[in-house]
Residue frames as qw, qx, qy, qz and C-alpha x, y, z in Angstrom:
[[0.109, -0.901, 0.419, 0.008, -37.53, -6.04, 13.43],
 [0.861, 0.335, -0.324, 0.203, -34.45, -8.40, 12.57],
 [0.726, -0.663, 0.181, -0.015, -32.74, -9.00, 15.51],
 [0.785, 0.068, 0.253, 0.561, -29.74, -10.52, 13.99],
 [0.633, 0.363, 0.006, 0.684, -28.83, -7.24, 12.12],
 [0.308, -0.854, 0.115, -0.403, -29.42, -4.67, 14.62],
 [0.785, -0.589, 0.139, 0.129, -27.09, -6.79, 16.79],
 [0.774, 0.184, 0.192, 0.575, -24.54, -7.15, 14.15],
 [0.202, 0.815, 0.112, 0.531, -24.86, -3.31, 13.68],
 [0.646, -0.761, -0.043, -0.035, -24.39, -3.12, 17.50],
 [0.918, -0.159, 0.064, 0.357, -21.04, -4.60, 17.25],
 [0.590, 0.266, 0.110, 0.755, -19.44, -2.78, 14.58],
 [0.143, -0.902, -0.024, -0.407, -20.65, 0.51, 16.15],
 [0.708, -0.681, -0.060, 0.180, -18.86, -0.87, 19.39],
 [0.307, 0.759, -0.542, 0.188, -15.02, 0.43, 19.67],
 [0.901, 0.132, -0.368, 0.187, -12.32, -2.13, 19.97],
 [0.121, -0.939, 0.284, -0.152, -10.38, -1.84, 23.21],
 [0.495, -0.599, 0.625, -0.080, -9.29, -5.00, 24.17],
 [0.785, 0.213, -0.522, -0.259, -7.73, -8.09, 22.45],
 [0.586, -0.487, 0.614, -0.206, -7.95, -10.97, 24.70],
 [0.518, 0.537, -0.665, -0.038, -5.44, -14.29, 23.69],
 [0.946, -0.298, 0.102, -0.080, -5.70, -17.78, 25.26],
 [0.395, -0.737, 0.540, 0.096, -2.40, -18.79, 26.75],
 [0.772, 0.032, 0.628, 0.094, -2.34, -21.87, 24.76],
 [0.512, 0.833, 0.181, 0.108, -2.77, -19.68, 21.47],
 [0.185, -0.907, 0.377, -0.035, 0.13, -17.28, 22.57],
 [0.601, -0.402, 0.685, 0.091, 2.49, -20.66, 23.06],
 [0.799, 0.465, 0.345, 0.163, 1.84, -21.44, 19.43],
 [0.156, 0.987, -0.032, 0.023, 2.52, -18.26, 18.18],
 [0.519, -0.754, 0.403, -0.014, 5.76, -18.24, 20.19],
 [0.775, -0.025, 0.605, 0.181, 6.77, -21.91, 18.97],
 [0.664, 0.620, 0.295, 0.296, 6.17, -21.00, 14.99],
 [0.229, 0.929, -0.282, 0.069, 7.76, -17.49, 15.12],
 [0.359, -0.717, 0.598, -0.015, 11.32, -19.08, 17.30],
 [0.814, 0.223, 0.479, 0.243, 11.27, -22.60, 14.87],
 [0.668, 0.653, 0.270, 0.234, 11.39, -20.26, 11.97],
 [0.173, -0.902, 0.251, 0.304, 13.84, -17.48, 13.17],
 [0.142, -0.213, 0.017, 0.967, 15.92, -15.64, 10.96],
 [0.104, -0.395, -0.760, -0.505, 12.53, -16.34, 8.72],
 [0.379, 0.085, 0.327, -0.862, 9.56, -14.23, 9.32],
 [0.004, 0.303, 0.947, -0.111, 6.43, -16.20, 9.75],
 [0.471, 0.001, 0.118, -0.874, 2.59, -15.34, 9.52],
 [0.014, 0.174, 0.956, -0.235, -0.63, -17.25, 10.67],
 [0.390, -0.517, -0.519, -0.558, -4.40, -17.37, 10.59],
 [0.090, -0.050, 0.551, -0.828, -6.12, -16.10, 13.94],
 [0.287, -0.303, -0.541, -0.730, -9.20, -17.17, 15.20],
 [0.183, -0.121, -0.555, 0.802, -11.66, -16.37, 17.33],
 [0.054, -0.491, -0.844, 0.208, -14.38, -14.46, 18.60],
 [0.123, 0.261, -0.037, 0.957, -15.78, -10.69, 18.27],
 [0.341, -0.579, -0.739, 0.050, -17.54, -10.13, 21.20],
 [0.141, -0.953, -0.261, -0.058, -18.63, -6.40, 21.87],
 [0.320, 0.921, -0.213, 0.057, -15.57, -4.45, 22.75],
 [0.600, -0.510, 0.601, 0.137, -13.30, -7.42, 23.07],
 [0.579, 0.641, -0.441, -0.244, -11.53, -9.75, 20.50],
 [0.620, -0.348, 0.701, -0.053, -10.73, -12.96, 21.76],
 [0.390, 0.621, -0.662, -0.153, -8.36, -15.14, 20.38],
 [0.898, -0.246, 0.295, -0.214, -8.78, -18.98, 20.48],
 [0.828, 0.185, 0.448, 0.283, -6.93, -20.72, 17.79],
 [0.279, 0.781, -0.404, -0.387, -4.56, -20.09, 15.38],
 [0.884, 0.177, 0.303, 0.310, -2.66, -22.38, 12.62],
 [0.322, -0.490, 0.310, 0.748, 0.56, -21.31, 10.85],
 [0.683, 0.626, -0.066, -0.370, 0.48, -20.37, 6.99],
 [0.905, 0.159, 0.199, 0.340, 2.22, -22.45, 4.45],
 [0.134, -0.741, 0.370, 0.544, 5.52, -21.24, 3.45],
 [0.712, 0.593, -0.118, -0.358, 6.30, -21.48, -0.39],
 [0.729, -0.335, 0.584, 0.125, 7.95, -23.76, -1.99],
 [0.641, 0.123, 0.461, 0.601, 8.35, -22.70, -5.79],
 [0.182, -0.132, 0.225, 0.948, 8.69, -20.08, -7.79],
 [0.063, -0.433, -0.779, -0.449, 5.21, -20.48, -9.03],
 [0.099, -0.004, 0.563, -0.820, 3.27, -17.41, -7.06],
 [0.650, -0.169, -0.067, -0.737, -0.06, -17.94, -8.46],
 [0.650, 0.084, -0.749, 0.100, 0.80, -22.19, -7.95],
 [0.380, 0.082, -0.675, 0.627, 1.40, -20.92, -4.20],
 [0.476, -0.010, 0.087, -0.875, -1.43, -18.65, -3.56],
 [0.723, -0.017, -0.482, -0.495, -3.64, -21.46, -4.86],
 [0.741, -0.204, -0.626, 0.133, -2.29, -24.38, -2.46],
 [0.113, -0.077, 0.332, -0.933, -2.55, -21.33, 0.29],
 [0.458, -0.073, 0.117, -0.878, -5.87, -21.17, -0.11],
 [0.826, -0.184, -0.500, -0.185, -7.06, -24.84, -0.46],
 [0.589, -0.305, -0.733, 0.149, -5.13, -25.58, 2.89],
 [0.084, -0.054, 0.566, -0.819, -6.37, -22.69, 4.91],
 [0.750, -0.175, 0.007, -0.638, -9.97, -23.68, 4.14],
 [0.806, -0.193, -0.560, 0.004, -9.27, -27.62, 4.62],
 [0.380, 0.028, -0.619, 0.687, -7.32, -26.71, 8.02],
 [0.296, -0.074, 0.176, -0.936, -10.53, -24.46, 9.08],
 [0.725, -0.070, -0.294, -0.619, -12.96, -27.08, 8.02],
 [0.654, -0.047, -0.692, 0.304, -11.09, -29.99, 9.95],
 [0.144, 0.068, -0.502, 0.850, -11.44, -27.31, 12.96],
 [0.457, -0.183, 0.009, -0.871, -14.90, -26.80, 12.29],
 [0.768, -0.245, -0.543, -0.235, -15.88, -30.60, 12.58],
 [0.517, 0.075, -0.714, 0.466, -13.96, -30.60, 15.95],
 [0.328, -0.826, -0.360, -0.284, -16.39, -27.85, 16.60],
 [0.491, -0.401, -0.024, 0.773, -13.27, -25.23, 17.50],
 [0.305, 0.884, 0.289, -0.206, -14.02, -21.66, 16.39],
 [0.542, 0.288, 0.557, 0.560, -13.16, -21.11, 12.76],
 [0.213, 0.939, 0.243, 0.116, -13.66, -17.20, 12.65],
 [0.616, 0.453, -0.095, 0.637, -11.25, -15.59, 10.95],
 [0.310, -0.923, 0.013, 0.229, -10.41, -12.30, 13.79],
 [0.133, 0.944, -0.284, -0.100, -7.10, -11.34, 11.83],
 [0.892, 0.170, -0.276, 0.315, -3.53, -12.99, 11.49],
 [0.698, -0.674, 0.165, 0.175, 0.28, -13.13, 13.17],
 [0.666, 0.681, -0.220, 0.209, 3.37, -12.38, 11.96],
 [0.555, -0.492, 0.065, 0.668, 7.01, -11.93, 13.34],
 [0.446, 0.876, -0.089, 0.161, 9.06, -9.27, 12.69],
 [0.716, -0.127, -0.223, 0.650, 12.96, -8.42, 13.61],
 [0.297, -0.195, -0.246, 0.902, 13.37, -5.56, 15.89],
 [0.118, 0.637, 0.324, -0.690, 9.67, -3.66, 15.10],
 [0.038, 0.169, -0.665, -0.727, 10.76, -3.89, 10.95],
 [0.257, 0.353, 0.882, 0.178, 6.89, -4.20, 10.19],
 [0.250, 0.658, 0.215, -0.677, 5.32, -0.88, 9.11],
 [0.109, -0.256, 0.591, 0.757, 5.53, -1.25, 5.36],
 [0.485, 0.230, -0.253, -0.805, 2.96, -1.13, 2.44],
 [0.114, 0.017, -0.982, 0.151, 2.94, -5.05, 3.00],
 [0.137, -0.356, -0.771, 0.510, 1.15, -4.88, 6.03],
 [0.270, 0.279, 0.109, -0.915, -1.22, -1.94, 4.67],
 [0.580, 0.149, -0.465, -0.652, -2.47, -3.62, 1.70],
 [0.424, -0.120, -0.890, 0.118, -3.03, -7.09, 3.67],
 [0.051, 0.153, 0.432, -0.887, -5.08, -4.69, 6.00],
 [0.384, 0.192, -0.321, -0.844, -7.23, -3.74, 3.20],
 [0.602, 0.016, -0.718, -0.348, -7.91, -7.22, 1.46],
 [0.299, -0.118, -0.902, 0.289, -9.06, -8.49, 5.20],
 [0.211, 0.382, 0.381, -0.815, -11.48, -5.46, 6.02],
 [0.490, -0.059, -0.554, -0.670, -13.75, -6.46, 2.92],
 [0.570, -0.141, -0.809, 0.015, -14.45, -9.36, 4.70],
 [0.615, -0.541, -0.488, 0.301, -14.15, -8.79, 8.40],
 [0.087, -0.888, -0.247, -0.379, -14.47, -5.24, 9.84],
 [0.379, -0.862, 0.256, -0.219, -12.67, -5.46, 12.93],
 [0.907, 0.051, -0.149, 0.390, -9.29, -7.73, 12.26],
 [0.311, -0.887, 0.334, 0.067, -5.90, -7.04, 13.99],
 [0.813, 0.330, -0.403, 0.262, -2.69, -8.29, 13.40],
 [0.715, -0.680, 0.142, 0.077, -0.73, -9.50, 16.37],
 [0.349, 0.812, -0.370, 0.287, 2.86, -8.76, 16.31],
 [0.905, -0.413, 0.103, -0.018, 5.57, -10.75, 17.76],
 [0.409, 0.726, -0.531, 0.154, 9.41, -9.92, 17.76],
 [0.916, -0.318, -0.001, 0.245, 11.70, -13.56, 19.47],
 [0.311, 0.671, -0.133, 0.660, 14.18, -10.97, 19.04],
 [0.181, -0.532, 0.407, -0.720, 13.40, -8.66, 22.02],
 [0.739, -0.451, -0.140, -0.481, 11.53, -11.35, 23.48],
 [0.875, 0.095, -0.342, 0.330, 14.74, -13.34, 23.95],
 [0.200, 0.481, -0.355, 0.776, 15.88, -10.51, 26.49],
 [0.128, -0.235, -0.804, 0.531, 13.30, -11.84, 29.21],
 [0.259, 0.350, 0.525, -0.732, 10.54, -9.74, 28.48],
 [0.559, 0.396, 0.728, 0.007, 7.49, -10.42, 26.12],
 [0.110, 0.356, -0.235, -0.898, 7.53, -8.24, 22.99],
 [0.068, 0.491, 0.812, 0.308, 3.57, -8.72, 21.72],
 [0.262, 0.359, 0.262, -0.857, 1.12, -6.05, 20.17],
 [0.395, 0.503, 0.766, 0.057, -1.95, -6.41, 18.78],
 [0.065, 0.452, -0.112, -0.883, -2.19, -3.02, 16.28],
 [0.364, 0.522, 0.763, 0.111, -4.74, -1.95, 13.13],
 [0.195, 0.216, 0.219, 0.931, -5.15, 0.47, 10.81],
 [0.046, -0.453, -0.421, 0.785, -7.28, 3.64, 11.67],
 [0.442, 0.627, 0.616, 0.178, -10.48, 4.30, 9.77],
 [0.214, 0.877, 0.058, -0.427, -9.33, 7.81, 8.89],
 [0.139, -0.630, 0.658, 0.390, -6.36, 6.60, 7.46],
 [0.479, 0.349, 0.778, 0.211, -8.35, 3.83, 5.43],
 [0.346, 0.897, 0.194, -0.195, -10.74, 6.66, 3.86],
 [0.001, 0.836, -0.417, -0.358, -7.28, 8.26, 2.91],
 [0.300, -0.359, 0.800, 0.375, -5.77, 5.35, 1.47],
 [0.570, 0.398, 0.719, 0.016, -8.74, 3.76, -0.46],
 [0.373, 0.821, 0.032, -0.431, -8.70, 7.23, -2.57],
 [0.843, 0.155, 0.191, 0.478, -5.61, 6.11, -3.60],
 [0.369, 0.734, -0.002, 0.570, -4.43, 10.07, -3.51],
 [0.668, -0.635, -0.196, 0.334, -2.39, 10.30, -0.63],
 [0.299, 0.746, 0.327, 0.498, -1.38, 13.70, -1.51],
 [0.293, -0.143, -0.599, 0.731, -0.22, 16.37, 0.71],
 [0.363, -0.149, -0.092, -0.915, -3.31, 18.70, -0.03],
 [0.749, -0.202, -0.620, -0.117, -5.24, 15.04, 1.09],
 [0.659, -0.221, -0.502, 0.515, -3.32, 14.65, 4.10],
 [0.042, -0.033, -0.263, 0.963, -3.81, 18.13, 5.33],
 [0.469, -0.179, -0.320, -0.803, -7.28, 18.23, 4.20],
 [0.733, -0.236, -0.632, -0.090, -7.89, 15.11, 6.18],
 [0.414, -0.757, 0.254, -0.438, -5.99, 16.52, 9.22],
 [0.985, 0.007, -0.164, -0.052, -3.75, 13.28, 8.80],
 [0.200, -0.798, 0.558, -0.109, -0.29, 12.76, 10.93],
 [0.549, 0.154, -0.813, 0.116, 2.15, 9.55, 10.40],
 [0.255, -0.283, 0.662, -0.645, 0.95, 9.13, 13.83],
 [0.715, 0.040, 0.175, -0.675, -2.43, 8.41, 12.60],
 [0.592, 0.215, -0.484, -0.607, -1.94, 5.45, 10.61],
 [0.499, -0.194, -0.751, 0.387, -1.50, 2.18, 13.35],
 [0.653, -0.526, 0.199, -0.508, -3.84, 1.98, 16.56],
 [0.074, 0.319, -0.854, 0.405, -2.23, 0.03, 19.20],
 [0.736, -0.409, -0.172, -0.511, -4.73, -2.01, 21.04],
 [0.391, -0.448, 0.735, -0.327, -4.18, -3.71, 24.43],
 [0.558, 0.297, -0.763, -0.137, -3.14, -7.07, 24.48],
 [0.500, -0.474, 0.510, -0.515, -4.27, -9.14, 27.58],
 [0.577, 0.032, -0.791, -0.201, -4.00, -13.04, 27.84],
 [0.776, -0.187, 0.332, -0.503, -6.59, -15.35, 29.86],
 [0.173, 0.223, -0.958, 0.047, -6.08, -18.95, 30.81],
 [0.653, -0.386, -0.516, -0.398, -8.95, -21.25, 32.42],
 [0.583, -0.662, 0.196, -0.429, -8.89, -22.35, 35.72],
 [0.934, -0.241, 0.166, 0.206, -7.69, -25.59, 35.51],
 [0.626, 0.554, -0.110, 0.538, -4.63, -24.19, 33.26],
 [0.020, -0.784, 0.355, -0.509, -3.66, -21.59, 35.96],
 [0.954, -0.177, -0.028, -0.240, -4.28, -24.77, 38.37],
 [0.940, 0.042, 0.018, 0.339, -1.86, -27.09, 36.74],
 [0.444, 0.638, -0.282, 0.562, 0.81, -23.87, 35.65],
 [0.577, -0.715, 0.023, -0.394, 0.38, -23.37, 39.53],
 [0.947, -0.200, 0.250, 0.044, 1.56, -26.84, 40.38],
 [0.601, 0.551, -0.153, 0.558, 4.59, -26.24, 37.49],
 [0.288, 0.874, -0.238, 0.311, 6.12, -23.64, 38.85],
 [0.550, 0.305, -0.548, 0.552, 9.91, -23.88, 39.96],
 [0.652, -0.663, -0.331, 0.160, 10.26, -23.69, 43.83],
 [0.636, 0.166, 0.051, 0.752, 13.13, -21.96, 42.80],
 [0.017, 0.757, 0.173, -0.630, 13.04, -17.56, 43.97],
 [0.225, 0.734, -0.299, -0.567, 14.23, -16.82, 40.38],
 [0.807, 0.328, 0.490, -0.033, 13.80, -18.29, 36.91],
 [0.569, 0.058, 0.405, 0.713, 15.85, -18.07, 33.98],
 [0.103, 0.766, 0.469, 0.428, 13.80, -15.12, 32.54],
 [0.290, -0.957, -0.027, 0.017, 14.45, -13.24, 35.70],
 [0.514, -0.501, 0.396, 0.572, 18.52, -13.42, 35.16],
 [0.430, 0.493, 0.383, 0.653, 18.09, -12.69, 31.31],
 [0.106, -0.957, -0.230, -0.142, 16.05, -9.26, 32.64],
 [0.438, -0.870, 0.195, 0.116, 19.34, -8.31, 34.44],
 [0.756, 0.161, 0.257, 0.581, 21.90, -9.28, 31.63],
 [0.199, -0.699, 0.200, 0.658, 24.79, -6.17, 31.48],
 [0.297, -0.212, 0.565, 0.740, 24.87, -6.89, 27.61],
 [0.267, 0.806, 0.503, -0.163, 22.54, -5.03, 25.36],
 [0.020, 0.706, -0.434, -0.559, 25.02, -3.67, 22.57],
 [0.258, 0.023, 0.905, 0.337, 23.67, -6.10, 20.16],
 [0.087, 0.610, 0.770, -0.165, 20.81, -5.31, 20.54],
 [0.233, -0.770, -0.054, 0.592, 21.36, -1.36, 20.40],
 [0.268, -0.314, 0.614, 0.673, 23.80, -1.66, 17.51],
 [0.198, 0.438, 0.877, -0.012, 20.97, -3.55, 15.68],
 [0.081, 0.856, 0.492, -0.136, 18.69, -0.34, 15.98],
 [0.074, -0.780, 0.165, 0.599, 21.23, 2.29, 15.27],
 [0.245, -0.058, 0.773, 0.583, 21.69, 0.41, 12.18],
 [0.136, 0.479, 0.740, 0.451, 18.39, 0.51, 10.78],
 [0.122, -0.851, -0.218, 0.462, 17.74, 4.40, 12.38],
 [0.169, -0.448, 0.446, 0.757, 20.53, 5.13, 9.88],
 [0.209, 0.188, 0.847, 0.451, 18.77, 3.39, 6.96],
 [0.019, 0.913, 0.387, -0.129, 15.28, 5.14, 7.88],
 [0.097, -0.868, -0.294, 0.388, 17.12, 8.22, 7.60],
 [0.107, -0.352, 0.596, 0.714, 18.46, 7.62, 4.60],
 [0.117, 0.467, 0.823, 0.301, 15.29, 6.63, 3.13],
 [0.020, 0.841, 0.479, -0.250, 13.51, 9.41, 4.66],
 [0.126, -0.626, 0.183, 0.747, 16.35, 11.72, 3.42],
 [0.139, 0.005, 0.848, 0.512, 15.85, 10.16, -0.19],
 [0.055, 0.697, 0.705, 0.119, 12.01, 10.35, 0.00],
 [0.154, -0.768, -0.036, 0.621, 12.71, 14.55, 1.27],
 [0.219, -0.253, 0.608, 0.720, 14.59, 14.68, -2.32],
 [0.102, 0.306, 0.855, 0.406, 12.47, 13.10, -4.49],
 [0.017, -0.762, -0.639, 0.110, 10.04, 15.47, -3.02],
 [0.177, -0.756, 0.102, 0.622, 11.99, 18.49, -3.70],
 [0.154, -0.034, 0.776, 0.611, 12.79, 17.45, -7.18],
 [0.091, 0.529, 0.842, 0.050, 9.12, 17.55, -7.80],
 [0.146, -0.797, -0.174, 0.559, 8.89, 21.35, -6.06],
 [0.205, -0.448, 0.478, 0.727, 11.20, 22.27, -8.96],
 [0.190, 0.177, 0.705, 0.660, 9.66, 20.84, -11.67],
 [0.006, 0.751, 0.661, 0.001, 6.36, 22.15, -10.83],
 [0.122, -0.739, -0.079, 0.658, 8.06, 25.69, -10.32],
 [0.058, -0.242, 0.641, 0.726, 10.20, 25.65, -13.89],
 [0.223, 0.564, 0.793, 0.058, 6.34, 24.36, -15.17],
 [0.160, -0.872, -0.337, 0.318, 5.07, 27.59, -13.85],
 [0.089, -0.528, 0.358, 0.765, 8.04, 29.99, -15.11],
 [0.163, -0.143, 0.722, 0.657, 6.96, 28.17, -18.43],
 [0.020, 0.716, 0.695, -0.064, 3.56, 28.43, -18.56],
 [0.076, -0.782, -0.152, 0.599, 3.90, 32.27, -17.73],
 [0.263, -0.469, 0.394, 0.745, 6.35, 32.76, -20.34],
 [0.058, 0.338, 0.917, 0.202, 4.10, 30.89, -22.56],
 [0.091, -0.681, -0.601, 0.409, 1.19, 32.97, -21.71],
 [0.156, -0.744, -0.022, 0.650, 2.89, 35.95, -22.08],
 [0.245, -0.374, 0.513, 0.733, 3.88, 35.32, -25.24],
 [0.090, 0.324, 0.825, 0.454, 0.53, 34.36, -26.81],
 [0.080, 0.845, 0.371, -0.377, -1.01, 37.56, -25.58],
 [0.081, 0.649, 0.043, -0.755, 1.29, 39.24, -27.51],
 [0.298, 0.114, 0.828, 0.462, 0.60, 37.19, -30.53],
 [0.067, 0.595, 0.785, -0.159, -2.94, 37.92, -30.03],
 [0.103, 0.696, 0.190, -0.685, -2.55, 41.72, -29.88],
 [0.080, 0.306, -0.575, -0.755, -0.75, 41.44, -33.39],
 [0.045, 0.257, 0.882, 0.392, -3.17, 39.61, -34.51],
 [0.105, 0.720, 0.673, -0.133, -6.19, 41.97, -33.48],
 [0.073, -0.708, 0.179, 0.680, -4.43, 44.82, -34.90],
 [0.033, 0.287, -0.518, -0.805, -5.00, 42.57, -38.18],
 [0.506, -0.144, 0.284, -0.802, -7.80, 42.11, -37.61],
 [0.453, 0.105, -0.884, -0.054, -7.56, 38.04, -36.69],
 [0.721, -0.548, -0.244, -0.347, -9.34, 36.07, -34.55],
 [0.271, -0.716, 0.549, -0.335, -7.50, 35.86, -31.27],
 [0.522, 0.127, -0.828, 0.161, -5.74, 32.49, -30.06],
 [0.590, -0.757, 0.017, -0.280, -6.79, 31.23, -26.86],
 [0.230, -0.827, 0.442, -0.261, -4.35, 31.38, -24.04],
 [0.501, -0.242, 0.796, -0.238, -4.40, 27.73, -22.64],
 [0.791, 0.106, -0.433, -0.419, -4.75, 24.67, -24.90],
 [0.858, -0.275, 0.293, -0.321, -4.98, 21.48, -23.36],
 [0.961, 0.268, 0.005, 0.064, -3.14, 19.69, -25.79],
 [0.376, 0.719, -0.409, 0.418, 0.03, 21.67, -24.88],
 [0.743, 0.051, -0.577, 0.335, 2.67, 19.55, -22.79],
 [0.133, 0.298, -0.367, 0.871, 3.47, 22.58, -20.79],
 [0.611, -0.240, 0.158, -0.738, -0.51, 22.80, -19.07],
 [0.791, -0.136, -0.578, -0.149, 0.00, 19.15, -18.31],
 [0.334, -0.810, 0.409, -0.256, -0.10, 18.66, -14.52],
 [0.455, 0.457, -0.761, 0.075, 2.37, 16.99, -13.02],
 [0.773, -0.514, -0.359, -0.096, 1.60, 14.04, -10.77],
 [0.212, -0.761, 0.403, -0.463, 2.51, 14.62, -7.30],
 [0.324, 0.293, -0.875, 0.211, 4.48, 12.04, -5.16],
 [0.719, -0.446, -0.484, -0.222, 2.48, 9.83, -2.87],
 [0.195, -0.679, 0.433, -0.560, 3.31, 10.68, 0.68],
 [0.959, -0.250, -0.127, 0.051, 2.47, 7.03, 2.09],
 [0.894, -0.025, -0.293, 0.339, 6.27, 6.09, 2.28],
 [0.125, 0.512, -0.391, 0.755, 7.65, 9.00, 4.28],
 [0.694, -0.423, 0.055, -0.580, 4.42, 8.83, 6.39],
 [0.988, -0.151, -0.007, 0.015, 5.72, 4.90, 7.19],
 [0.737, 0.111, -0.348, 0.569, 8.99, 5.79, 7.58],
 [0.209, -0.543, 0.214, -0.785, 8.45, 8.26, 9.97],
 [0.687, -0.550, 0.317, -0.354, 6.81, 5.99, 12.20],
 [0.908, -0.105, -0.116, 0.388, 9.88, 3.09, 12.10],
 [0.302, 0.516, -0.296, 0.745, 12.15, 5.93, 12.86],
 [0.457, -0.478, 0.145, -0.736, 9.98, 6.63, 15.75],
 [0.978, -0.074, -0.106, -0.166, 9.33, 3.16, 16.46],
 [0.685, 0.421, -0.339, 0.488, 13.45, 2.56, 16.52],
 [0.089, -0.598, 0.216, -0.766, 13.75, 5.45, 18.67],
 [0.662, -0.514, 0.156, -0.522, 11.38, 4.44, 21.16],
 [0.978, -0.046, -0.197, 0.055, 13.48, 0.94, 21.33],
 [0.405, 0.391, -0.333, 0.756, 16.71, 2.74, 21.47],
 [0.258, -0.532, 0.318, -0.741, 15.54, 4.84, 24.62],
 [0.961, -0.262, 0.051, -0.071, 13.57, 1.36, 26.48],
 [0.921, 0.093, -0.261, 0.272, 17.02, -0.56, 25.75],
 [0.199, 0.612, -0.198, 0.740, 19.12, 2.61, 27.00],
 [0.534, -0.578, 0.140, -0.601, 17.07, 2.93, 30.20],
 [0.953, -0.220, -0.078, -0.196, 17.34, -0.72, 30.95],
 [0.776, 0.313, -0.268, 0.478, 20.91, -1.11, 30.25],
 [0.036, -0.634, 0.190, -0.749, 21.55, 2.29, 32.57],
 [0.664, -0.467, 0.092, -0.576, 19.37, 0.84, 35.14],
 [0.949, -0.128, -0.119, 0.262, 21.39, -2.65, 35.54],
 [0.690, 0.247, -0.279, 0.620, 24.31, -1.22, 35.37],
 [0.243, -0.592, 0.306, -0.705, 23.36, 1.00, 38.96],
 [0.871, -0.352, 0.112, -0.326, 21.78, -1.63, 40.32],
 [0.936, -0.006, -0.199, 0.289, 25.11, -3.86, 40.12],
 [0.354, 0.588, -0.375, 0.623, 27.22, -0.86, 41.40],
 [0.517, -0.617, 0.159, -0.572, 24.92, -0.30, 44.04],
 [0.987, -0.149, -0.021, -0.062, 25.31, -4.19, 45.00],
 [0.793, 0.162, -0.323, 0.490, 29.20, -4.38, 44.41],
 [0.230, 0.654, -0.291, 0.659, 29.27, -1.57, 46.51],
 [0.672, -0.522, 0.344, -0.396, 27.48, -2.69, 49.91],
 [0.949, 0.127, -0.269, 0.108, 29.25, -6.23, 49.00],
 [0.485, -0.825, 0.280, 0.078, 31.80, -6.38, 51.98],
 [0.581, 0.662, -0.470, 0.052, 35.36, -7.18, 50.39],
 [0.909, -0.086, -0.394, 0.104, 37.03, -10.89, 51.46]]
């Protein structure tokens, strides 16, 4: 029996619930995405895949480009993520790839990007994630990290390459389906919680806790109603293009029939002199060509950043509501001088 792949099989049978992130990893992250800000950033993760965890040790940033040259860039990509992995391996720090990091600005990462980088890492490694990291919202006091992956029905669907609606229905497939969230949990050692122990402020409240309770959050708001409008002018644009499509495939149909109809009645005249009938349908006629059908992907992904928006709009809404009682409540028991 082969112990090695029955264990390896073990694994990838196991579902993924938890990704766990060393505090020290997380503070990189953090550093590269808030150096590079308005710039969006991405990194190499690595780490560990133990049964249904994912632990994150190490990460390094990626190179950012520097000429116009993309295959030039790609190339000196790939020579220094393998020298920056092999200098890690002699330090005898784990060098396994477990997925990459990106920023985004306000949640703006659902896009065909981030699908096909999905793809070209599951050849390789089965269970990768991409951690997600917005110094955006996080700059309001509260962390904004998720660790998310694509959903193996929604691979099967995509690899056909016929994302279709007769696909998508046949598949039982919902923009919902196409991102799994996984929990995100971060772990420190002993002596780290130790020494952060010995750090902290003596102070009752830290700067974080007076950002959490800032009255202004119409930047922030504005920000999202702006790109809610754009989604829903993309989604109204992708609604067209799909109606435009409905038509031609109907006027197809009227022509086809008419078509039809009209080489039957060749046909009779001709068996009345006694010709050999035409046949009905030739292949080589323009009219019996089908028409391709639009790819649903980019509604399906703009549906969920509408949704995604939404849910940011209603968190920022609540919070903003909720300070702004909690300082009435306070200016009201406040006894006047």
């Amino acid at each position: 029996m082969n112990f090695a792949k029955a264990a390896t099989e073990k694994v990838q049978d196991t579902p993924l619930k938890t990704v766990q992130i060393d505090g020290s990893v997380l503070l990189r992250i953090v550093k590269h995405c808030k150096e590079c800000v308005p710039n969006l950033v991405t990194g190499q993760l690595l780490g560990l895949d133990i049964g249904s965890t994912l632990e994150v040790t190490s990460c390094f940033p990626f190179m950012s480009r520097n000429t116009e040259d993309e295959e030039q860039d790609e190339e000196e990509a790939a020579n220094y993520q393998l020298e920056v992995m092999r200098c890690l391996r002699e330090v005898n720090v784990d060098n396994n790839t477990v997925g990459w990091y990106q920023s985004t600005y306000l949640g703006s990462f659902q896009t065909v990007e981030l699908i096909e980088t999905f793809l070209t890492y599951q050849e390789n490694i089965k269970r990768c994630v991409c951690i997600i990291y917005d110094p955006l919202r996080s700059a309001q006091g509260a962390l904004s990290l998720r660790a998310i992956r694509l959903t193996e029905k929604f691979m099967d669907l995509y690899r056909d390459t016929d994302f279709t609606a007769e696909r998508v229905l046949e598949k039982g497939l919902s923009w919902g389906d196409i991102f799994q969230e996984i929990p995100v949990t971060i772990s420190n050692s002993a002596l780290v919680s130790a020494l952060m122990g010995q750090l902290a402020p003596e102070a009752p409240a830290t700067q974080a806790d007076y950002d959490r309770v800032g009255l202004s959050a119409d930047g922030l708001l504005e920000k999202n109603m702006e790109f809610l409008t754009e989604c829903m002018d993309d989604l109204q644009m992708e609604q067209q293009r799909l109606a435009f499509h409905q038509r031609n495939l109907a006027r197809q149909q009227v022509q086809q029939a008419q078509w039809i109809q009209k080489r039957r009645a060749e046909n009779l005249t001709r068996r009345s002199a006694g010709q050999e009938p035409l046949p009905e349908e030739e292949p080589g006629n323009p009219l019996f060509k089908s028409l391709p059908e639009p790819s649903r992907l980019d509604t399906f992904l703009i549906c969920n950043q509408v949704n995604n928006y939404c849910s940011q709009i209603n968190q920022f809404s609540t919070q903003a509501l909720t300070r702004l009682y909690l300082m009435d409540g306070i200016q009201k028991d406040t006894p006047s001088p």
